[in-house]
ZALO-124496 format. One record per residue: x, z, y of N, C-alpha, C in turn. Coordinates in pm, whole numbers, plus 50000, padded with zeros to 5 digits. Layout:
N
XZYXZYXZY/...
This chain:
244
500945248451036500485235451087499115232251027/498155228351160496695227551084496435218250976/497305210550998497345195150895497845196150783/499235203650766499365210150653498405216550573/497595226950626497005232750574495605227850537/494985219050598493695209750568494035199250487/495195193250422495915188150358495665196350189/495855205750202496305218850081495025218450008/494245216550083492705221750057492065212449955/491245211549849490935209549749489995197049790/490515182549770489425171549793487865172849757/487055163549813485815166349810485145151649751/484455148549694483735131449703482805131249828/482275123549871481105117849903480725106949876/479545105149912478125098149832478825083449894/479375079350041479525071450044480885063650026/481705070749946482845064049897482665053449788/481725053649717481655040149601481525029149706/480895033649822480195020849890481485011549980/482185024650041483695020750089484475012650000/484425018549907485165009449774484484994149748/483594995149750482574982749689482864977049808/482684975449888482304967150059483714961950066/484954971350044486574973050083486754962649988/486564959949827486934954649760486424937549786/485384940449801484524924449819484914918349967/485874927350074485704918150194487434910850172/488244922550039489504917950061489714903249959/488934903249811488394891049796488014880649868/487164886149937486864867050020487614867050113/488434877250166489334867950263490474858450165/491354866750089491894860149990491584845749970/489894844949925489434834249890489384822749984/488654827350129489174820350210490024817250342/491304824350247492624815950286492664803950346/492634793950249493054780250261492144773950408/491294778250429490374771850530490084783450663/490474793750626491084807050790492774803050847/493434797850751494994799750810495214783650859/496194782250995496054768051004497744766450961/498154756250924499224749350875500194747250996/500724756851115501234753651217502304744251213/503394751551140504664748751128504784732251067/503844727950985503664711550891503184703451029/502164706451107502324696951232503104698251314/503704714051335504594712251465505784715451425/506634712051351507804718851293509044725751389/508514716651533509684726551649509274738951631/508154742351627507574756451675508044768451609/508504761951447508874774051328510424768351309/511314772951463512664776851461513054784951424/514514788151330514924802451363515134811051482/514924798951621515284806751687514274809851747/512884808051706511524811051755511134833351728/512644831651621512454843251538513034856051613/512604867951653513374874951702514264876151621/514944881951693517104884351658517224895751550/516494902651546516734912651422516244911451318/515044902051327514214893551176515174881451169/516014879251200516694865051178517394862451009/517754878151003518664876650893517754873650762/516464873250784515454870850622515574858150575/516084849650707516164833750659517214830950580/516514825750498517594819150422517324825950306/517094839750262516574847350132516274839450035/516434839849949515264833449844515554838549749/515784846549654516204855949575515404857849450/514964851949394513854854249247514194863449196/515464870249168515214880449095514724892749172/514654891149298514274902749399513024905949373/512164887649429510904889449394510274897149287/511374891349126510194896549029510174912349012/511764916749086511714931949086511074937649190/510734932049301509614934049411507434942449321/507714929849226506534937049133506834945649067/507824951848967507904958848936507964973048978/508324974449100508264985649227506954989649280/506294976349320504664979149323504044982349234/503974981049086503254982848990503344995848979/504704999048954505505012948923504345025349053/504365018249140504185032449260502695032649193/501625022249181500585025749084500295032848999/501285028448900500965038348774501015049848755/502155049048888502385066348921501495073148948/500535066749094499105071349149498235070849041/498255065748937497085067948867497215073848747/498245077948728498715089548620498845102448601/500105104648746500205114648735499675129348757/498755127148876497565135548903496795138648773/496175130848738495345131748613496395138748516/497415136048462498265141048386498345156048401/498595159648548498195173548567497195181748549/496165176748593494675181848590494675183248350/495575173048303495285171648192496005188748094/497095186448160498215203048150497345212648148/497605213548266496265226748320495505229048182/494985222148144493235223548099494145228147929/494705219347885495965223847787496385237747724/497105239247828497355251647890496715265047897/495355257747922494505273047887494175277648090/495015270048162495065274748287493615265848380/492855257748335492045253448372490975247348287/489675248548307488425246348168488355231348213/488285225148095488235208948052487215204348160/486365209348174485155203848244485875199348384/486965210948409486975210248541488355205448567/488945201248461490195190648450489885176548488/488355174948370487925163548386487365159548560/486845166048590485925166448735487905162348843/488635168448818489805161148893490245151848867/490365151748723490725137548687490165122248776/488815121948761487885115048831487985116748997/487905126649048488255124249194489245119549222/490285121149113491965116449183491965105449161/491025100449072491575082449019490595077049156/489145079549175488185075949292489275072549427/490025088049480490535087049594492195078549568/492635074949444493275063849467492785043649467/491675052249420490925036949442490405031449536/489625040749623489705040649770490625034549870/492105045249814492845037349965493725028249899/493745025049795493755010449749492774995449778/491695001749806490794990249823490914988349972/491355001050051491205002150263492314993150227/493214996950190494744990950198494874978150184/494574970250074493894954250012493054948350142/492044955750202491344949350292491704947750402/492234957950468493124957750600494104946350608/495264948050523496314944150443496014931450489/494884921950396494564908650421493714900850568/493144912050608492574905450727493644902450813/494724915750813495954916650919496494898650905/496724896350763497534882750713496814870950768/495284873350753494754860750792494524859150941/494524872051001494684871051167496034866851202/496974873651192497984869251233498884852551222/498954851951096498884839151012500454837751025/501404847251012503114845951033503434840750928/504244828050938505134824250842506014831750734/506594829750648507324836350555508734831250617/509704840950554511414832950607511504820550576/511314819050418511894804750435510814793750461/509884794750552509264785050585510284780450702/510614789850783511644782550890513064774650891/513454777650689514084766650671513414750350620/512494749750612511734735750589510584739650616/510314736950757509064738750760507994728050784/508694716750764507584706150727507264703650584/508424711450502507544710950379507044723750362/507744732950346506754744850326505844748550379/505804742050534504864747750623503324746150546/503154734150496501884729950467501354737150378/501634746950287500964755950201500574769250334/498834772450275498254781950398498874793650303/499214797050211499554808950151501684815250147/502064801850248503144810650327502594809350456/501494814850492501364821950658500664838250639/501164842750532500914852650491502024866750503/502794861150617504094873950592503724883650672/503354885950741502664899650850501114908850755/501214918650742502634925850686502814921950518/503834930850475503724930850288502914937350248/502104928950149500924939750065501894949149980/503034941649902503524950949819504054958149859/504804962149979505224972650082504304982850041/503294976650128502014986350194501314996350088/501474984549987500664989549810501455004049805/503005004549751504075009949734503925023749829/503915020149945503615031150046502235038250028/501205032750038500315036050048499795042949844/500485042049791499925044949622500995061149598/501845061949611503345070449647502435078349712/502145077349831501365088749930500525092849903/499585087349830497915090149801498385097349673/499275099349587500035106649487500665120449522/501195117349636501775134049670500585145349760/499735132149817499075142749894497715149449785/497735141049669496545147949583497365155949508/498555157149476499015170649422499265179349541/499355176149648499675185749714498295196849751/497355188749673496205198049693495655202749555/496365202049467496545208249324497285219049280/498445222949376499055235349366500555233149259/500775224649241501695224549127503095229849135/503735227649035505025232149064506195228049167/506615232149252507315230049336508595217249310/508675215049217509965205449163508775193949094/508055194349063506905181449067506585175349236/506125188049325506025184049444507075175249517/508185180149496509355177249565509715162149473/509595158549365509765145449306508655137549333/507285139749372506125131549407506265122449555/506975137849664507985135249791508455123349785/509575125449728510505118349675510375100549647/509175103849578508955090049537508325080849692/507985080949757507045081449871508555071449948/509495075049988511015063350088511335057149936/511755061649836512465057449724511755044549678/510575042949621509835030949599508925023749706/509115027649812508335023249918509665015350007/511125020050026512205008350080512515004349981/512725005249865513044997049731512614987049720/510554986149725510314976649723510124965749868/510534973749984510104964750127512114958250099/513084961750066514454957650029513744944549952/513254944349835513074939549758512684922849810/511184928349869510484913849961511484911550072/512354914950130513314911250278514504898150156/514694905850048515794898449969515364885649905/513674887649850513114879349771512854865949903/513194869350053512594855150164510914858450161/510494865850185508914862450120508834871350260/509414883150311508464889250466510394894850527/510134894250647510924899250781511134915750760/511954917950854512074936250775510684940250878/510294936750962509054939351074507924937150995/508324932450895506494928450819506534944950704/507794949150655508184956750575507844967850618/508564971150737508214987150825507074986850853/506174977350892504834977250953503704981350845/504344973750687503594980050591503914991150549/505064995950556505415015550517504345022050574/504555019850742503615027550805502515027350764/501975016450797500375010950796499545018850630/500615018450553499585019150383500075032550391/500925042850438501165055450440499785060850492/499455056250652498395063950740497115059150642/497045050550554495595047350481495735059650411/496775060850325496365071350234496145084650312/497065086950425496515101350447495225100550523/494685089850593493475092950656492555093550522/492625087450431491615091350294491875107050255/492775107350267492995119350217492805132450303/492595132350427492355136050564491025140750500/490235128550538488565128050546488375131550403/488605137550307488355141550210488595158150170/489155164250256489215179250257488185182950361/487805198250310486895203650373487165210650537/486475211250609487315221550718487675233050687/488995236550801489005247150772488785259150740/487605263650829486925276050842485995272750786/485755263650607485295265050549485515270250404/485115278450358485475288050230484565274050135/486365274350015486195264649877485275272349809/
């Protein structure tokens, strides 16, 4: 499979990835920032409008959630798929060099691309992520149980999709597909896999339990922060019928 195999192939930088990063980071900031004055307060003037039964039938069951301990284990799942992306690659590249199986110079030189190309589709992911929220402007579950009071905060029209989903998905992936172009041991590969459904429905379970997004906001972010990382990771190998 060609994708497999352009996948395998040893990432590359270019000149204009700081700039992707820089531009990605500063547009997902100011939307953030302006929140309060992009999202309108539907549900606080019109409270018919944010029914449950406004809700399709298979998102119905999020109402009512409210679950704090979900939430705070909701972060811990996101953080977790991070640290992973930003460890364990480097950790390898660190072996290697250890080992005697790769020269420091050129441990270090991966080290640095792997942390770059998780910073990358961390920053696509953050930016996308938030414009999606401020376009769409979907309520959270339990706004549709009070939604003349909750409605009025612009930061529950933020449920389409989950960042921490998306984070989770998208940090997990950008992790397996940079070892998968490191060569490693087959039982590292297969646990990097692994991690990719395991902390990515863990944590979209997590936000459906915590009331905070619909399972449609959840799946939409699996997908959505999965295809960020592999299109970074895509556009970062060389062609084929080009000799490393």
């Amino acid at each position: 499979m060609k994708l497999l195999r352009k996948l395998r192939l040893t990432p590359r930088l270019h000149k204009i990835d700081f700039i992707i990063i820089l531009i990605s980071t500063l547009v997902w900031g100011a939307a953030i920032y302006l929140r309060p004055s992009l999202i309108k307060t539907k549900c606080a003037s019109t409270p018919m409008e944010c029914t449950a039964e406004s809700v399709p039938k298979f998102d119905r069951a999020a109402i009512g959630f409210n679950n704090a301990t979900a939430d705070e284990y909701s972060y811990f799942t996101q953080n977790l798929s991070g640290i992973l992306a930003l460890s364990v690659p480097p950790a390898w590249a660190g072996a290697l060099a250890v080992f005697g199986k790769l020269m420091p110079a050129t441990a270090i030189a991966w080290a640095a691309t792997d942390l770059i190309l998780v910073a990358e589709t961390t920053a696509l992911n953050g930016m996308i992520g938030e414009l999606t929220k401020i376009t769409v402007q979907r309520p959270r579950p339990f706004v549709y149980v009070n939604p003349s009071n909750d409605g009025a905060n612009p930061s529950n029209y933020i449920s389409f999709y989950s960042g921490h989903t998306s984070y989770a998905a998208a940090s997990t992936t950008a992790m397996f597909l940079i070892l998968l172009s490191r060569n490693p041991p087959l039982i590292m590969l297969f646990a990097s896999a692994l991690a990719i459904p395991t902390l990515t429905i863990l944590t979209g379970m997590l936000r459906v339990m915590a009331g905070r997004h619909f399972l449609t906001d959840v799946t939409a972010a699996a997908i959505i922060g999965s295809l960020i990382a592999l299109a970074v990771a895509y556009f970062h190998r060389p062609p084929l019928d080009e000799k490393e």
